[in-house]
C-alpha positions in Angstrom: 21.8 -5.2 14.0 18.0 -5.7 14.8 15.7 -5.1 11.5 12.7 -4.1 12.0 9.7 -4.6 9.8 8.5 -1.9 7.6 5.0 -3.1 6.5 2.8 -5.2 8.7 1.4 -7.4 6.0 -2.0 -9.5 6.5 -4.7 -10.3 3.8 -8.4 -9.9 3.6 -10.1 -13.0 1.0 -8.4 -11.8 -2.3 -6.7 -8.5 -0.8 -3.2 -7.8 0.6 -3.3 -5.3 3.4 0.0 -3.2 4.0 0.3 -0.8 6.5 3.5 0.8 6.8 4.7 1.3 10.8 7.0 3.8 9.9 8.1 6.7 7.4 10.0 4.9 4.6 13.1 7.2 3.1 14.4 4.6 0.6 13.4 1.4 -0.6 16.9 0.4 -0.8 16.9 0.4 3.3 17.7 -3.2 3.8 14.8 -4.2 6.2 12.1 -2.4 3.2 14.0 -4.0 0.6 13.6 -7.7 2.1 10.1 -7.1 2.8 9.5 -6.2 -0.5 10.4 -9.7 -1.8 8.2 -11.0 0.5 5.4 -8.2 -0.7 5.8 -9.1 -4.4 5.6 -13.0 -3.5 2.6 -12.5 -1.5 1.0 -10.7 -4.4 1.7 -13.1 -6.7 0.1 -15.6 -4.6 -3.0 -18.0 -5.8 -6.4 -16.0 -4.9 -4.7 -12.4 -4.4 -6.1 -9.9 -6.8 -6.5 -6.4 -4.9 -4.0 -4.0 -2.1 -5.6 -1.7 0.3 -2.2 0.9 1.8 -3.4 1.6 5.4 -1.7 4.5 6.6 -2.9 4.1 10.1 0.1 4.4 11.4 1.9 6.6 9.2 2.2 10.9 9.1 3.5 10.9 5.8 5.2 10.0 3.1 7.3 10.6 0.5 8.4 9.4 -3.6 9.5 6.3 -2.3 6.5 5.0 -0.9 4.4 6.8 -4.2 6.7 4.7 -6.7 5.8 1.2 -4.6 2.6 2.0 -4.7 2.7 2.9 -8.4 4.4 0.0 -8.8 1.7 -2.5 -7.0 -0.9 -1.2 -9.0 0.8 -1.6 -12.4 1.3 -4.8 -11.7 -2.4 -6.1 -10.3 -4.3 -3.8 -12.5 -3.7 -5.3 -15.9 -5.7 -8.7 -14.5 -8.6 -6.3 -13.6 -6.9 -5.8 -9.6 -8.0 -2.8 -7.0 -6.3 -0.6 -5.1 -7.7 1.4 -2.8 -5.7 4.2 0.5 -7.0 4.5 4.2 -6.3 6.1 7.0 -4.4 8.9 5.5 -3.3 12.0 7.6 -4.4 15.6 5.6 -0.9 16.0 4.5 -0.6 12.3 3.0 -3.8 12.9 1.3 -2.4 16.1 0.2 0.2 14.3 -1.2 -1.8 11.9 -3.0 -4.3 14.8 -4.4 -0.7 16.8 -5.8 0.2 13.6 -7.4 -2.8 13.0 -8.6 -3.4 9.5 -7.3 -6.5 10.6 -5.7 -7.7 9.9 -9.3 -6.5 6.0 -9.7 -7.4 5.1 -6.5 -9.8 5.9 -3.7 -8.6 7.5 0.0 -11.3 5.8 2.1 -11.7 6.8 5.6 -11.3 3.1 7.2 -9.7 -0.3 6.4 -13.5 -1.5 6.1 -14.5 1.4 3.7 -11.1 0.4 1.3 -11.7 -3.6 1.7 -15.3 -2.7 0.7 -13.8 -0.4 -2.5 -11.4 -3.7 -3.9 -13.5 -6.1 -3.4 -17.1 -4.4 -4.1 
C-alpha cells in the first residue's frame, strides 16, 4: 500500500505552512495520522511561533480538518502564536464563517496576504 501525503508542509521564518492536497475524512486515516506527528513536531520546533492553512488545493472540508485546526491554534496561541486561512473556496469560507472561525482567524486571499497577517 502506497501512502500518500496529506499536507505538504514547508515553513516561512517563524510560520509552518500546511496545505492539504486532498479532502481529509478522518484524522485517524493512517497516512493523516503519521503526518500529524510530524506536524506537531514541526511545531514544536525552535523558532516556530505562527500556521498559515493554505487551502489552495482543497474544495472543502469538513469537522475533521476544523478540530486540527482548532487544535493548532490552542496550542501556539497561549505563547502569543498566529493563525491565519488562504486560499479558501466560497464553500470552505462558508464553513469557516458558520463555525465562526472567521472570527479567530483571518481568511486572506493569498499565501503572501496570510504570512503577512502571522508574522505582521
Amino acid at each position: 500500500m502506497v501512502s500518500s501525503k496529506v499536507f505538504e508542509i514547508s515553513d516561512d521564518r517563524k510560520t509552518l505552512i500546511l496545505a492539504p492536497s486532498r479532502n481529509i475524512s478522518s484524522l485517524s486515516e493512517d497516512d493523516v495520522q503519521l503526518q500529524w506527528d510530524d506536524i506537531l513536531g514541526q511545531l514544536d520546533s525552535p523558532g516556530i511561533e505562527h500556521v498559515v492553512f493554505n487551502f489552495e488545493k482543497v474544495n472543502y472540508f469538513g469537522s475533521s480538518m476544523l478540530e486540527a485546526m482548532l487544535y493548532l491554534w490552542k496550542r501556539i496561541n497561549p505563547a502569543g502564536g498566529k493563525m491565519a486561512v488562504c486560499n479558501v473556496s466560497e464553500t470552505a469560507a462558508e464553513i469557516l464563517k458558520l463555525s465562526k472561525f472567521d472570527t479567530i482567524w483571518p481568511i486572506c486571499d493569498t499565501l503572501n496576504d496570510a504570512l503577512e497577517s502571522v508574522n505582521g
